[in-house]
C-alpha positions, 0 to 999 in steps of 0.5 A, a space after each residue: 484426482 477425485 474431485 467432490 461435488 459441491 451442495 447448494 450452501 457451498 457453492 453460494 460461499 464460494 460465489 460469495 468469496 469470489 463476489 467480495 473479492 473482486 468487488 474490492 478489485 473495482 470488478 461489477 457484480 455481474 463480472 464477478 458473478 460469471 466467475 467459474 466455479 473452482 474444483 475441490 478435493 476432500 481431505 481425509 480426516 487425520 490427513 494433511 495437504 500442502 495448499 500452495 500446489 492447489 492455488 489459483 487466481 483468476 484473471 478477470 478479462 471480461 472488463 475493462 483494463 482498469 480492473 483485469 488483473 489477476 487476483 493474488 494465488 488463493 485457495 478455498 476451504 470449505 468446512 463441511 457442507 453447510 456452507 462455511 467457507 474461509 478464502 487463504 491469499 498469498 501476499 507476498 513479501 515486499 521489502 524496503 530497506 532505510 539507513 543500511 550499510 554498508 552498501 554490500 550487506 544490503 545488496 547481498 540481503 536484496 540478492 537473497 529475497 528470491 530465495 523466500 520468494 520475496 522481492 525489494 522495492 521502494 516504498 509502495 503503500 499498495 505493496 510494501 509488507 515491511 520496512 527494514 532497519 537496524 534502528 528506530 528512526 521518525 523519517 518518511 519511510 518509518 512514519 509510511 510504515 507506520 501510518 500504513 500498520 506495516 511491520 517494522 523489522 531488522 535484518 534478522 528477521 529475513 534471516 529467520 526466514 531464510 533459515 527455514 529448512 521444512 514446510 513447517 518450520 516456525 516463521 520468525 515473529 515480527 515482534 521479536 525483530 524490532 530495531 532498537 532504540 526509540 522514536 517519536 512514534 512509540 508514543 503514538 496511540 492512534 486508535 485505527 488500522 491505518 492512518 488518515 489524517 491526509 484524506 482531503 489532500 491531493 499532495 503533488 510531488 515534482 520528483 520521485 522520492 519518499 514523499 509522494 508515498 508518505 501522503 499516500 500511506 494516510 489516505 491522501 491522494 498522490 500526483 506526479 507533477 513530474 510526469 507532466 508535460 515539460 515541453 511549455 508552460 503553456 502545455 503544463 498550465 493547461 495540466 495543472 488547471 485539468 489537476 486543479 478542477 479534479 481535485 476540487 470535483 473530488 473535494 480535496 484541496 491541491 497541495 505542492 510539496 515544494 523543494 529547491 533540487 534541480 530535479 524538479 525544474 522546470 516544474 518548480 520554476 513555473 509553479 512559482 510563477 503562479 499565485 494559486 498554488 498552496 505550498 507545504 513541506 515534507 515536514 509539515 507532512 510528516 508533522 499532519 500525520 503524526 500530529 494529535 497523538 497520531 490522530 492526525 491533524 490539518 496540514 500546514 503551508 509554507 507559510 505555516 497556515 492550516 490548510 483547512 479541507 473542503 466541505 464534504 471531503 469526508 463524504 466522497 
């Protein structure tokens, strides 16, 4: 392989692609900056690569374990010798899956993903590229799509994928596999990219279902009461007051999303005994994010009051 030397401008755009990256990774700076400079090959003009084969990531393991993941396969074009450069990073395809039966045809649609190098999970704010269903619906999984500016699609749309034979194939269109029907949602305008209405909130959840994602995917923050410490009340009220006081260090109000199911005992049954836990609901939830035409707006209790946010939320 000849691999081509790079001049002064297209080295400072690949550092700076490198930089940016891991900068939105949580990486220092300085980390970044010791990144090794990957090798190119030129493209003959009127010629064509395959990119996939040359991708790389790079694993940072100069930092602590918070930030030493690897970076998503990518590959690099630079565009003359200027220095004009664009970064390509392969995402790969997350699917959730809401309302389809009968249960084998979703067993055989989860069974064919890694066929078109995809993957099935439940709902991830962080993760998740779409949301299948056969038909148009406001529940939690919808409105987290929504809120997130994630593709709603059918089952037709992984068959379009699965019926890609060549490298260049078409890809099937988002748009043209829409579910069909109508929602609460259709009407919504909200003006930005992703929702958040819910920034301001820590939402605690005792039981792991589709409302801990729902806040998170309008830019609450998201606790998981049910890895807490169970062995005594006494053990678990040191836990919550810890929450309680980082919560208010972030400028964010601690919310419980309250629920009847066994499942969350013995949690639901010591929350309750306190006085200084705010209640809401999974629909007061799901009312905050939509609410103001999708703008959003303040989330209400149990007891249908607003819970205003705190002074300077809206600076951290």
């Amino acid at each position: 392989i000849n691999y081509v030397t790079l001049s002064d401008g297209q080295a400072q755009a690949v550092h700076l692609l490198g930089t940016k990256n891991n900068n939105n990774k949580g990486s220092s700076s300085s980390s970044s900056s010791s990144l090794s400079t990957p090798k190119f090959i030129k493209v003959e003009p009127n010629k064509s690569v395959i990119l996939l084969p040359l991708s790389h990531s790079n694993t940072n393991t100069s930092t602590s374990s918070s930030s030493s993941s690897s970076s998503p396969p990518h590959v690099i074009i630079l565009l003359g010798a200027i220095g004009s450069a664009i970064r390509l990073t392969l995402l790969p395809l997350q699917f959730t899956f809401s309302s389809i039966s009968p249960k084998s045809t979703l067993q055989s649609y989860i069974d064919s993903l890694p066929y078109i190098g995809a993957s099935y999970n439940q709902w991830d704010v962080n993760q998740s590229t779409h949301l299948v269903a056969m038909e148009k619906k406001a529940n939690a999984k919808a409105i987290a799509a929504w809120a997130g500016g994630k593709s709603v699609v059918t089952l037709g749309y992984i068959d379009g994928l699965l019926g890609r034979r060549k490298l260049d194939d078409l890809l099937p269109r988002e748009e043209d596999y829409t579910p069909k029907g109508t929602s609460q949602l259709d009407s919504l305008s909200y003006s930005g990219d992703h929702s958040k209405a819910l920034q301001g909130y820590c939402v605690a959840v005792m039981m792991e279902d589709d409302n801990g994602p729902l806040a998170q995917s309008a830019g609450a923050k998201f606790l998981k009461v049910y890895n807490a410490p169970d062995t005594s009340q006494a053990d678990f009220d040191n836990w919550w007051n810890t929450q309680q006081q980082m919560a208010i260090e972030g400028k964010m109000v601690l919310v419980l999303v309250d629920s009847k199911s066994s499942k969350c005992k013995p949690y639901s049954t010591w929350l309750h005994k306190r006085n200084d836990v705010r209640l809401t609901s999974a629909k007061h939830l799901a009312q905050a994010i939509t609410g103001n035409n999708g703008e959003g707006d303040l989330l209400f209790d149990s007891k249908k009051e607003a819970i205003e946010k705190m002074e300077g939320w809206d600076a951290v």
